[in-house]
C-alpha positions in Angstrom: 70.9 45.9 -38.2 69.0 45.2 -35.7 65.6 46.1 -37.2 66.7 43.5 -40.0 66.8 40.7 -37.1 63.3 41.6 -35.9 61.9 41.5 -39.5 63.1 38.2 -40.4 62.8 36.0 -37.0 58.7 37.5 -37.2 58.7 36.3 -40.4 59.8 33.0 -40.2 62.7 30.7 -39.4 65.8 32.0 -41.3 66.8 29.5 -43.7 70.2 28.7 -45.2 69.4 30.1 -48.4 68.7 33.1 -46.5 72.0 32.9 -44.4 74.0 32.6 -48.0 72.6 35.5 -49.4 73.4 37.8 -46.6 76.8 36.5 -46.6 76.6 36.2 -50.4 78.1 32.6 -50.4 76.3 29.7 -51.6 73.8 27.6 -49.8 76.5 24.4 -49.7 79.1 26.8 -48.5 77.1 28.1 -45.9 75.8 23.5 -44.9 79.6 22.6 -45.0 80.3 25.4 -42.6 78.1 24.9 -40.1 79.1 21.2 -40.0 83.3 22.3 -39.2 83.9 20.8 -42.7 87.7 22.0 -43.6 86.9 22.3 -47.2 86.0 25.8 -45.9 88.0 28.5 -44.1 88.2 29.3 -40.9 87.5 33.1 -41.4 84.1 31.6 -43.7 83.5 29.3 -41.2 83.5 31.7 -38.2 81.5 34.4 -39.9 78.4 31.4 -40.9 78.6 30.5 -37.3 78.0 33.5 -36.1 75.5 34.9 -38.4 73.4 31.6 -37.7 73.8 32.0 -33.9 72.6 35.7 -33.8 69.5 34.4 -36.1 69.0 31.6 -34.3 68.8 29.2 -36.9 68.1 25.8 -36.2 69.1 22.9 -38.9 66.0 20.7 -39.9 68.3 17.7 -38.7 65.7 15.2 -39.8 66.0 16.7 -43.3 69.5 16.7 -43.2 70.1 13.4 -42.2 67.6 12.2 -44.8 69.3 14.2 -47.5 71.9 11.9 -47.3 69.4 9.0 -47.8 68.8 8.7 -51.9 65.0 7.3 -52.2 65.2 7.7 -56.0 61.7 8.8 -56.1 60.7 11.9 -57.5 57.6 13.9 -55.5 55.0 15.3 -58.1 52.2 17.7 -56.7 49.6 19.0 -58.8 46.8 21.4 -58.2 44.0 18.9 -59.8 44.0 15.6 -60.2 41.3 15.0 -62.8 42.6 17.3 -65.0 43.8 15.8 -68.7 46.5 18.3 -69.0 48.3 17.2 -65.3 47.3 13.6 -66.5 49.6 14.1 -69.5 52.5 16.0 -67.5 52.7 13.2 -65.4 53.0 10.6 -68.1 56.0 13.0 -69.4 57.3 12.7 -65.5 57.0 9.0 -65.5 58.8 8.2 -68.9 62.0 10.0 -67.8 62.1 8.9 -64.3 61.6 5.0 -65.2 64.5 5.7 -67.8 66.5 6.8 -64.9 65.7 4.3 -62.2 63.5 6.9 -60.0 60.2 6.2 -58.5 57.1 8.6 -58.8 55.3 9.3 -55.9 51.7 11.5 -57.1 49.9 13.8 -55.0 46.9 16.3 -55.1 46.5 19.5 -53.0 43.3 20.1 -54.8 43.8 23.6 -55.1 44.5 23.7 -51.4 47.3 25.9 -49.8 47.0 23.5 -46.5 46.9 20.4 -47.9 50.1 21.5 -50.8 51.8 22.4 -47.5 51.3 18.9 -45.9 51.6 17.2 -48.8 55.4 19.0 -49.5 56.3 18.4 -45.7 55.0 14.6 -45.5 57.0 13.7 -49.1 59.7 15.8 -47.6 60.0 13.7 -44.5 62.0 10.6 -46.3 59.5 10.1 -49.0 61.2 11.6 -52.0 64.8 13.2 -53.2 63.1 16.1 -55.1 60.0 17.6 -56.1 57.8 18.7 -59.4 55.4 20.9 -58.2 51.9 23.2 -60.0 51.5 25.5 -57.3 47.8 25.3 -56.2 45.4 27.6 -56.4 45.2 29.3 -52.5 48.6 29.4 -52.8 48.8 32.2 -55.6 46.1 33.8 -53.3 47.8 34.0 -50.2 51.3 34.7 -52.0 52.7 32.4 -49.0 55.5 29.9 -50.6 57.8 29.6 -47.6 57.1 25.9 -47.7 58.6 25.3 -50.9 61.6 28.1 -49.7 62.0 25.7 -47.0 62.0 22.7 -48.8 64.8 23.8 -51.0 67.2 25.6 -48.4 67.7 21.8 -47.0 68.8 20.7 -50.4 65.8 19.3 -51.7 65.9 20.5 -55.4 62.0 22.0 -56.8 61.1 22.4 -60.0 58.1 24.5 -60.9 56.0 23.8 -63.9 52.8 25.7 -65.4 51.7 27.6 -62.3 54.9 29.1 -60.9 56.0 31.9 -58.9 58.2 34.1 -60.3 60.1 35.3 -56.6 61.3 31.8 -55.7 64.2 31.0 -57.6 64.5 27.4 -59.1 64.0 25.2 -62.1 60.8 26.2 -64.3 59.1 24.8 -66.7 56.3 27.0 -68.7 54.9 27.6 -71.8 54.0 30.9 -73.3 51.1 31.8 -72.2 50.3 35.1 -73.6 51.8 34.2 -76.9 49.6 30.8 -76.9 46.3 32.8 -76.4 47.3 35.9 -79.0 47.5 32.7 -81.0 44.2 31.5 -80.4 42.4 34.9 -80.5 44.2 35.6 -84.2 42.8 32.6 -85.2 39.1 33.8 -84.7 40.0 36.6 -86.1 41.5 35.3 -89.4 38.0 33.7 -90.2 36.3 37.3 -89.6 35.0 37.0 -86.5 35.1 40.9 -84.6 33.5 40.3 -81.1 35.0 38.0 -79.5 34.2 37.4 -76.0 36.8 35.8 -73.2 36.0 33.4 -70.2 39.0 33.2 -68.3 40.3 33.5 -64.5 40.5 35.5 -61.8 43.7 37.6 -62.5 46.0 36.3 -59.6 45.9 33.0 -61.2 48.7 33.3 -63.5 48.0 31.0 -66.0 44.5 33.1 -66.4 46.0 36.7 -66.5 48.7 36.0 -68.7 45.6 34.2 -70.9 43.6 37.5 -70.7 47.0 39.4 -71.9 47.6 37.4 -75.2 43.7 37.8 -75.9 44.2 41.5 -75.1 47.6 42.0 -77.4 45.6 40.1 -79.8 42.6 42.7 -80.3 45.1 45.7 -80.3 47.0 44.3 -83.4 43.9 44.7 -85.1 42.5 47.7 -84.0 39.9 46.3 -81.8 39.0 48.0 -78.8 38.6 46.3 -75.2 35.5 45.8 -73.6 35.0 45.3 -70.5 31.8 43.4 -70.9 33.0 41.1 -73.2 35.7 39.7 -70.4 33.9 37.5 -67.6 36.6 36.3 -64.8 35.4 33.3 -62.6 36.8 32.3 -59.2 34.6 29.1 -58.9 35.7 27.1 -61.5 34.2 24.0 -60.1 30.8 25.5 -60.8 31.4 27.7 -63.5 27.9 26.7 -65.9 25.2 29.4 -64.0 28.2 32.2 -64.0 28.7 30.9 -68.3 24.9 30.5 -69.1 24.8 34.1 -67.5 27.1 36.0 -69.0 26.5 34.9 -72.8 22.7 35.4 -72.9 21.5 37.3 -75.3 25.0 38.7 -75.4 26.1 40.6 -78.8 29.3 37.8 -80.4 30.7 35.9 -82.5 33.2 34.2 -80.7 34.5 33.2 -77.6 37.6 32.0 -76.4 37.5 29.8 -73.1 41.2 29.8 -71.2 40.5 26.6 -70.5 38.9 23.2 -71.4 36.2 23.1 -69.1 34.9 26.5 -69.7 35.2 25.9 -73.6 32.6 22.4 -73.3 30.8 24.7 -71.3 30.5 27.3 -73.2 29.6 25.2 -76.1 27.0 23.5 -74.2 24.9 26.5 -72.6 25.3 28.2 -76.2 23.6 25.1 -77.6 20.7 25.7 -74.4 20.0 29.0 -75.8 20.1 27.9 -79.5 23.1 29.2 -80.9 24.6 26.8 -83.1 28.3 26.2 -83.0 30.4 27.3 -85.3 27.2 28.7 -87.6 26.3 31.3 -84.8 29.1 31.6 -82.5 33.0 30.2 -82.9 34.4 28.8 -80.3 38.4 28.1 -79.1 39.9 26.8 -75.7 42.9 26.3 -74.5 44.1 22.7 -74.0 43.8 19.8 -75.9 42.1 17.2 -73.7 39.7 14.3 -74.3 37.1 16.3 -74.1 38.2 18.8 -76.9 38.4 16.0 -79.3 35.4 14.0 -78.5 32.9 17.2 -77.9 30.3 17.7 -80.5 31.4 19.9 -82.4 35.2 18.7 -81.7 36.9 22.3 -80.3 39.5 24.1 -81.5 42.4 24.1 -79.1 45.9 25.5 -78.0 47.6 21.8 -77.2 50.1 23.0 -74.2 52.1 19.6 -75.2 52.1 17.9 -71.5 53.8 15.0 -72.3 56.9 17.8 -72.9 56.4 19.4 -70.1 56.8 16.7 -67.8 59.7 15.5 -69.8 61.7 18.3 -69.5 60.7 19.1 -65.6 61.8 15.3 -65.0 65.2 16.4 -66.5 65.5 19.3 -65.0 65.1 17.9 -61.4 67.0 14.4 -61.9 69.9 16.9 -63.5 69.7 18.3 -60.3 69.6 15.6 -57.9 72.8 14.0 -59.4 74.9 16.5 -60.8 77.4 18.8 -59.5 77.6 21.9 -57.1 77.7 24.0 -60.6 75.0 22.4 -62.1 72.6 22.2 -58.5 73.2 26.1 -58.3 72.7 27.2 -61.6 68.4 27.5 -62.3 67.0 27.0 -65.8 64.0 28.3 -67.2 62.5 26.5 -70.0 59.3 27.7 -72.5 57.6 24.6 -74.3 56.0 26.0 -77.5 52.4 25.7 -78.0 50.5 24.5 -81.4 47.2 25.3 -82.7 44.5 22.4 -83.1 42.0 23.0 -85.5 38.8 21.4 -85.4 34.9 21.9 -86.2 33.8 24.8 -83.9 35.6 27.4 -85.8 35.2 26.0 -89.0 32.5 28.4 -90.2 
C-alpha cells in the first residue's frame, strides 16, 4: 500500500476520478462526499474522507465553484487551424450548439502540447461548460494527457474527436480509419494499378498508422507483398515537398495514396516537376475531401471523412452531457462516422 501512495503523489495530484476508482464509486459519489452531503452514507462518506486525506488531495475550488456557473459555451481545440477538414468540424459544432443556445469558443494548439495544455486550463478557468477537443500532435508524442484527466475529474465533460486517445475514457467521435484507407487503396487497385506507393505519418500519430494499416490490409487481400520502400513516413508535415520530391524520383509506381490532402496536392505537383502526368503515368488518391481536392488540376480522388458529421455528433455528445443526468454523464459513447469515396480525374486512367 504504501508503495501505491509514492507512485501516485510522484506522478501527479490524485484526482477524483482517481479516488472513485480505488474506491470503485463514482466520481459524483466520491464530490458529494467530500462536501458532507447526506445523500451519501456515513460509512461512504468516512472512507472518501479518509482516502483523500492520506492522498492528499486538494479540490480545484476555483473549478468547483465555477462548475456551478453554466457559461453555455462549448470549448473547441483543434490541432490546426487552417486545416479544411477542422474547418468543417467546426461548422458541424456550431450548427448544434446555436440550436441549443450554447456559445463556441475556438482555439488552436497548433500541434503544441504546451500551448493545448494552456489553452484547456485558460477555457477551463470560467470560459466554457465542456470541451471538443483533436488532441495535438506533441501530445501523442509525449503520451502526457493528464490535463485533459484533470479537466474531466472536476466535472468538466470532454469529448474527443479524430485524434483521440484510447486510455482516457470519455465521449469519442472517429471515423474508421483503417477501413477508409483499405477503401482508397482497393480503389487503385480495381483500375489495375500494382505498385502503389504510400505517403503517410509517423506511426505515433494515430490517424497516420491506422492509415498505413488499411493500406497494408488492402495489399494483402490481393496478394501483394509489402515493401518497405514504397512506404515514406514524414514527421515535418509543414515542409513535406523536398522529403515528397525525394522519395518519388525516378521511383518504380503507379500509384500513390497520400493520408492526407496536403501530401496528395503535393504529390501531384512534384510528379508533374518530374514529368509524370497524372492519372496517364501515375494515379493518385488522398484522404479528405478539402477545397483543394476539388479545385486541384487534376481534381483528386478522395476519402471525404464527412466533418460537418463529425462535429454534429461530438456537439451532441457533449451538450448530452452537460445537461443530462448522473446516468447519462457516466455512461461514455463511442461513435464511428462512415467514410465515402470521391471519385475524380486523377485516377481516372
Amino acid at each position: 500500500m504504501i508503495k501505491t501512495i509514492k507512485e501516485i503523489r510522484m506522478k501527479r495530484k490524485v484526482t477524483l476520478k482517481q479516488i472513485a476508482k480505488e474506491l470503485d464509486v463514482s466520481i459524483s459519489t466520491v464530490s458529494k462526499a467530500l462536501k458532507d452531503s447526506a445523500e451519501i452514507s456515513l460509512d461512504t462518506r468516512q472512507k472518501v474522507k479518509a482516502f483523500a486525506k492520506l492522498y492528499n488531495y486538494k479540490p480545484n475550488n476555483i473549478a468547483l465553484s465555477l462548475k456551478n456557473r453554466k457559461t453555455k459555451t462549448i470549448g473547441v481545440i483543434i490541432p490546426e487551424i487552417v486545416h479544411h477538414f477542422f474547418t468543417t468540424v467546426i461548422g458541424g459544432v456550431e450548427k448544434v450548439a446555436n440550436e441549443k443556445g450554447y456559445n463556441v469558443i475556438i482555439c488552436s494548439s497548433n500541434n503544441s502540447f504546451d500551448k493545448e495544455v494552456i489553452n484547456l486550463e485558460m477555457l477551463a478557468s470560467g470560459s466554457a461548460d465542456g470541451f471538443i477537443l483533436s488532441v495535438a500532435k506533441e501530445t501523442q508524442l509525449k503520451k502526457d494527457y493528464h490535463h485533459i484527466e484533470e479537466t474531466m475529474s472536476q466535472g468538466m465533460p470532454v469529448v474527443l474527436f479524430d485524434r483521440i486517445i484510447d486510455e482516457v475514457v470519455c465521449d469519442k467521435v472517429i471515423i474508421d480509419d483503417a477501413k477508409g484507407a483499405q477503401t482508397a487503396t482497393n480503389h487503385l487497385l480495381s483500375i489495375g494499378c500494382k505498385k502503389i506507393a504510400i505517403l503517410t505519418t509517423v506511426d505515433y500519430i494515430s490517424v497516420g498508422k491506422l492509415r498505413t494499416n488499411g493500406y497494408l490490409r488492402a495489399l494483402r487481400a490481393y496478394d501483394i507483398p509489402e515493401k518497405e520502400e514504397l512506404i515514406l513516413k514524414i514527421e515535418d508535415i509543414d515542409n513535406c515537398e523536398a522529403e515528397i520530391s525525394d522519395f518519388l524520383l525516378d521511383k518504380d509506381i503507379d500509384a500513390v495514396f497520400a493520408v492526407n490532402e496536403l501530401f496528395a496536392v503535393t504529390a501531384a505537383k512534384v510528379l508533374d516537376a518530374q514529368g509524370k502526368k497524372v492519372p496517364d503515368d501515375i494515379a493518385i488518391i488522398g484522404f479528405t475531401d478539402g477545397i483543394l481536392s476539388k479545385h486541384f488540376i487534376p481534381s483528386l480522388t478522395t476519402i471525404s471523412q464527412h466533418g460537418e458529421d463529425m462535429g454534429i455528433r461530438a456537439a451532441k455528445l457533449l451538450i448530452d452531457k452537460l445537461e443530462g443526468d448522473d446516468a447519462v454523464t457516466e455512461e461514455y459513447r463511442t461513435v464511428i462516422i462512415d467514410t465515402s469515396l470521391i471519385e475524380r480525374k486523377s485516377t481516372k486512367k
